[in-house]
C-alpha positions as CSV (number, residue, x, y, z in Angstrom):
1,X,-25.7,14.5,19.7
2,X,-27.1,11.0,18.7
3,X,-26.9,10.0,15.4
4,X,-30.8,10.0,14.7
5,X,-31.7,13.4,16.5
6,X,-28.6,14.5,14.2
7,X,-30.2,13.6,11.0
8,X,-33.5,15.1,12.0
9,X,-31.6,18.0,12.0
10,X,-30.0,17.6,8.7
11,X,-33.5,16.8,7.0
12,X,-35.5,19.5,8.7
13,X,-32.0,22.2,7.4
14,X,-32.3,21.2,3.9
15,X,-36.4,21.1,3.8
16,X,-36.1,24.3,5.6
17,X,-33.3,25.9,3.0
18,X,-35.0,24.6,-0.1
19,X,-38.8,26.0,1.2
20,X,-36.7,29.6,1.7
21,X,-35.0,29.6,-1.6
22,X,-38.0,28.7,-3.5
23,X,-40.3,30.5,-1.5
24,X,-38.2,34.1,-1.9
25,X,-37.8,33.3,-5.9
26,X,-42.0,33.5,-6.1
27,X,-42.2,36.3,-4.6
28,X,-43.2,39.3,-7.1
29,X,-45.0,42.6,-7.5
30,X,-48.9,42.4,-6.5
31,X,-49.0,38.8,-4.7
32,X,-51.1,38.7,-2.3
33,X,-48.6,37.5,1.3
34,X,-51.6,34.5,2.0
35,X,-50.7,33.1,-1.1
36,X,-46.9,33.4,0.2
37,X,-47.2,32.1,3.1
38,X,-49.5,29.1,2.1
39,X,-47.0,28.1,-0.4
40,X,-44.3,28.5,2.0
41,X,-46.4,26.1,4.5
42,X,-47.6,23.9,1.8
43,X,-44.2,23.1,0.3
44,X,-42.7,22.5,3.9
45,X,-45.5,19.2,4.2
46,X,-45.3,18.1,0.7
47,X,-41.2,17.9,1.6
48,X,-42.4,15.5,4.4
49,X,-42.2,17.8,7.6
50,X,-44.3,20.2,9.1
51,X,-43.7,23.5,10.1
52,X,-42.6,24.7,13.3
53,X,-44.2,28.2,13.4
54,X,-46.0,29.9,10.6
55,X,-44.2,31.8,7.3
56,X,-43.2,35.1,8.4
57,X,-43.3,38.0,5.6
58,X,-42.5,40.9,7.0
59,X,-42.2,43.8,4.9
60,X,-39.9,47.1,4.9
61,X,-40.2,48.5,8.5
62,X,-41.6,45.5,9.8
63,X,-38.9,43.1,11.3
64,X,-40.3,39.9,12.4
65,X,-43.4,37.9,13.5
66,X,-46.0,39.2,10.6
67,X,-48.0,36.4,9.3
68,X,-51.1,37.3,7.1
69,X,-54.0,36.3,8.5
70,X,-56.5,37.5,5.6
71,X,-55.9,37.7,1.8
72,X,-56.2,41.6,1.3
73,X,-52.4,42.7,1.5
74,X,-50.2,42.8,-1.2
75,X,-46.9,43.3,-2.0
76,X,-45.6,46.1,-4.3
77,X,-42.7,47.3,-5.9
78,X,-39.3,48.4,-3.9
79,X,-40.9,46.7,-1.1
80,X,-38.0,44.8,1.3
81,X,-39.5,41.8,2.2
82,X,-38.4,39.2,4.7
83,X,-39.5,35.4,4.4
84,X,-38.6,33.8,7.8
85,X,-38.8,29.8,7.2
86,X,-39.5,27.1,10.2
87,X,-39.6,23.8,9.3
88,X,-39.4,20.7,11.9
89,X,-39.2,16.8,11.9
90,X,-40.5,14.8,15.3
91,X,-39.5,18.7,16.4
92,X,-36.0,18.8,16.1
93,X,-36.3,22.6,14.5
94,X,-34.2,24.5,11.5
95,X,-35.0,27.8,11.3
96,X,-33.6,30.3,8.6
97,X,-34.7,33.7,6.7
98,X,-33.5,35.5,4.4
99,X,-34.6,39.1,2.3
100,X,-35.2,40.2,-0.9
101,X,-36.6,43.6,-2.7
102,X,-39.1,43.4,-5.1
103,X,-37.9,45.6,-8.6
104,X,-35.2,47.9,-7.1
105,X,-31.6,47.6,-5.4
106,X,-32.6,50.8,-3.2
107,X,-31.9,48.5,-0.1
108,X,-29.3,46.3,-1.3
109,X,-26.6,47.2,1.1
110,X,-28.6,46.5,4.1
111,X,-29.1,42.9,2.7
112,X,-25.2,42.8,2.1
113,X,-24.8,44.0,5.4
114,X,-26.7,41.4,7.2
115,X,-25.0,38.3,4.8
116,X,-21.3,39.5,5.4
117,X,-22.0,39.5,9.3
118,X,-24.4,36.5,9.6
119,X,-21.1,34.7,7.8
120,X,-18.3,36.9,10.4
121,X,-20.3,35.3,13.1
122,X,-20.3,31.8,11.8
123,X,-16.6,31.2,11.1
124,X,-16.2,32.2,14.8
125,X,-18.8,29.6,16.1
126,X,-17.4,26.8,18.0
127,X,-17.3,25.0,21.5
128,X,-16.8,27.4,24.7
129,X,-17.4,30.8,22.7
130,X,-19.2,33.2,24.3
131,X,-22.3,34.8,22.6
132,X,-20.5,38.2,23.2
133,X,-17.9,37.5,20.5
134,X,-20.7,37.1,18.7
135,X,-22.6,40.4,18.7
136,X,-19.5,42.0,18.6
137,X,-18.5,40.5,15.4
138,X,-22.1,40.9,13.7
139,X,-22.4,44.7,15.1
140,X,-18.6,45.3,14.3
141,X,-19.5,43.9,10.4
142,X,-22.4,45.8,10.1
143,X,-20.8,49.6,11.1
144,X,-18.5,48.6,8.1
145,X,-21.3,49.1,5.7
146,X,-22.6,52.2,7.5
147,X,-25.8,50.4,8.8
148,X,-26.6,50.1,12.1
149,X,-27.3,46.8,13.7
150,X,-31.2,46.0,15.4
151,X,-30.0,45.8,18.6
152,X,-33.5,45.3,20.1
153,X,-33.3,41.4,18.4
154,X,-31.1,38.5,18.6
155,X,-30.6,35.3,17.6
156,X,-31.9,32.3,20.0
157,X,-30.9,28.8,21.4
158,X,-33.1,26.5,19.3
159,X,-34.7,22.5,21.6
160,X,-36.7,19.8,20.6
161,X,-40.5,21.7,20.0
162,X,-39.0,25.2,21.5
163,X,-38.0,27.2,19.0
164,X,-36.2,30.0,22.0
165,X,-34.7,27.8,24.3
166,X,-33.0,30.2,26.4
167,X,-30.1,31.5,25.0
168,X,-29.9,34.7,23.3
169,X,-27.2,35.3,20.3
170,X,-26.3,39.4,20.2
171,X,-26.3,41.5,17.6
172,X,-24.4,44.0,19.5
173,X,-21.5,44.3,20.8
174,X,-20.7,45.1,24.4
175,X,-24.0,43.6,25.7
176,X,-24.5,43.0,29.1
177,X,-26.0,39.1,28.6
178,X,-23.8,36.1,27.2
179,X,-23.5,32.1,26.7
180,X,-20.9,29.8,26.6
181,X,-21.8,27.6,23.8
182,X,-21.1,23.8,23.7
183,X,-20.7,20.8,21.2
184,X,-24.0,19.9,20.3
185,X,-26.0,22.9,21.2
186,X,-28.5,24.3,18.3
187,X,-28.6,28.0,17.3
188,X,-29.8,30.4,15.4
189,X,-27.9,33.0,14.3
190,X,-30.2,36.5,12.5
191,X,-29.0,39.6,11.9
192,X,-31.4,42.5,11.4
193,X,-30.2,45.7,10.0
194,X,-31.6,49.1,9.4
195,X,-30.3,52.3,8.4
196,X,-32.4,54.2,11.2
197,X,-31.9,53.5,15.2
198,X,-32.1,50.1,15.5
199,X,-34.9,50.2,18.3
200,X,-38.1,48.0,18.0
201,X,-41.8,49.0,19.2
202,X,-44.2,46.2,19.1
203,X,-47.7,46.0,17.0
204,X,-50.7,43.1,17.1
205,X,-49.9,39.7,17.5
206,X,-50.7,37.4,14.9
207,X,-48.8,34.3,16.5
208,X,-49.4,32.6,19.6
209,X,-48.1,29.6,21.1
210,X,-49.3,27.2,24.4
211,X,-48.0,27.8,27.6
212,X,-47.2,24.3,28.8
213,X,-49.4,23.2,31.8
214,X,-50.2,19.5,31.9
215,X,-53.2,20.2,34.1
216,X,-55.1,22.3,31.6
217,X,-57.6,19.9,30.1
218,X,-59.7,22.5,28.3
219,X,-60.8,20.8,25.0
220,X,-59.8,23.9,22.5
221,X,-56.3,23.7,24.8
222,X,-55.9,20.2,24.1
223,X,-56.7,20.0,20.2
224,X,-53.9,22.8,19.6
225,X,-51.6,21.2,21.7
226,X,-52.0,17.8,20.2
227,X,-51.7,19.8,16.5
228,X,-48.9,21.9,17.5
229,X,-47.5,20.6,20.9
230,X,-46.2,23.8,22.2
231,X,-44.7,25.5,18.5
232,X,-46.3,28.6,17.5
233,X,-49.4,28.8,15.3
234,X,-52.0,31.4,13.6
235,X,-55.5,31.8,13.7
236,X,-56.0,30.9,10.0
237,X,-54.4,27.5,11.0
238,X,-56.9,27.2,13.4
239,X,-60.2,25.3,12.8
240,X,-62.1,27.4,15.1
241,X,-60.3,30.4,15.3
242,X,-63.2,32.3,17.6
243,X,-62.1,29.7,20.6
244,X,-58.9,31.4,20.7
245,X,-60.1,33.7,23.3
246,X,-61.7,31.0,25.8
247,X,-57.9,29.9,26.1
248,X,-56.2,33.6,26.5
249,X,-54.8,32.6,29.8
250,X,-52.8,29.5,28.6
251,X,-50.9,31.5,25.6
252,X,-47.5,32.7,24.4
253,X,-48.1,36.3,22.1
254,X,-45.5,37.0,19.3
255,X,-46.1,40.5,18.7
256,X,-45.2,41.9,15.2
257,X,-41.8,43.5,16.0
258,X,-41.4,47.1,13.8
259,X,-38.2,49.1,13.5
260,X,-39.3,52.1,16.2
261,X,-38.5,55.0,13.5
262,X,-40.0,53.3,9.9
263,X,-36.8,52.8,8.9
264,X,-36.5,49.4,6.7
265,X,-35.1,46.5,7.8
266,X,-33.1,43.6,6.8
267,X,-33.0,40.0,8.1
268,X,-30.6,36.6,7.2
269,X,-30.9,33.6,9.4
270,X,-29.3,30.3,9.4
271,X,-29.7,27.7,12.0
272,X,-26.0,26.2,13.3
273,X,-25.3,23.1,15.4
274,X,-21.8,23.9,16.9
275,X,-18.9,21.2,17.6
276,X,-16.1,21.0,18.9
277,X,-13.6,23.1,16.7
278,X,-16.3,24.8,14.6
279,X,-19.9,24.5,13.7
280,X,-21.9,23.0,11.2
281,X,-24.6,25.2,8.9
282,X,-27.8,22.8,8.5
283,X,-29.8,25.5,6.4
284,X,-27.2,26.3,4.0
């Protein structure tokens, strides 16, 4: 990897590890998520970068892509929340989550859980591994602590302004897709657990990102892409949110991803650029 894109990795990993840990120690009973998210977003550009999709804070049952839109919901006590980070520079990406409850230790083990295999998987990281050994190692760790894995989600390939470049990491074992990884590849590794069956049904999107087609010249098509190139964004970073639908045709949908019984759910992420004989953590 060249010695400048390498750094832009290194800078977005710490911004992107220092925005997670501070954003997860203000989080407390009866915040409203806007005010979250916001200061999640906000800290990311005062750390000179910009974010590469918005704060995710998804709570107890819900396992990804929730963004608040409005300032109405709260969070309360013994809630499991998730704060998924995304922070890139010239967008070379880092991407990292991690969970917390809010006043109890109810939940505890699933957080454990998901540490102990997110940290299996990385020791095993290096050049020419397959993504199978991967999801066998996360689902194998997981079993231990008598929580089932969220087999329904993996971990992704990570590119310059594509935050899912292709490859998918497992959190299974015994899955039927797999990568060879290589020096210089970028990853993101993000174990989800649950105590219930690990499926996922999906709820409203409140995410979206640009399909790329250089011959769109719509205007609304245009001033997002020049904003956000082809990253993921939210309406409430939009400065006419209403002209979202004129461009319908030209967009990428997140859906809010929600564990399929309303079991609660448990998410770590760290994003990992591998080498040669190992890997190196970049949102430590």
């Amino acid at each position: 990897m060249d010695t400048d894109i390498m750094q832009k990795y290194l800078e977005a990993g710490r911004i992107a590890s220092k925005v997670r840990n501070e954003t997860a120690k203000a989080v407390e009973d009866n915040m409203r998520l806007i005010d979250i998210a916001e200061y999640s977003e906000n800290l990311i550009y005062e750390m000179g970068a910009k974010a590469a999709f918005p704060c995710n804070i998804s709570v107890n049952e819900i396992a990804s892509h929730y963004t608040p839109e409005y300032g109405i919901q709260r969070i309360a006590a013994d809630d499991l929340v998730k704060i998924d980070i995304g922070v890139h520079i010239d967008g070379y990406i880092a991407d990292t989550a991690t969970t917390i409850e809010v006043g109890t230790n109810r939940n505890n083990i699933l957080i454990r859980a998901a540490e102990k295999a997110l940290d299996a998987a990385i020791k095993i990281v290096r050049e020419d591994i397959n993504t199978k050994q991967l999801g066998t190692v996360i689902e194998n760790v997981i079993k231990s602590y008598n929580c089932t894995s969220v087999t329904d989600l993996t971990g992704h390939s990570i590119d310059r302004y594509t935050i899912h470049s292709g490859i998918n990491i497992p959190n299974q074992a015994n899955t039927s897709f797999g990568n060879t990884l290589h020096a210089g590849d970028v990853i993101a590794i993000e174990p989800f657990t649950t105590r219930g069956p690990g499926r996922i049904k999906q709820g409203e999107t409140r995410i979206f990102g640009l399909l790329h087609n250089k011959k769109q010249n719509h205007p609304e098509y245009q001033n997002l892409l020049s904003q956000f190139n082809t990253l993921p964004f939210t309406r409430r970073w939009m400065q006419n949110p209403d002209k979202l639908e004129k461009i319908r045709r030209f967009l990428r949908r997140y859906p809010v991803l929600i564990e399929s019984d309303g079991y609660p759910v448990a998410q770590i992420e760290h994003t990992i650029i591998v080498n040669k004989h190992g890997c190196k953590v970049i949102t430590d």
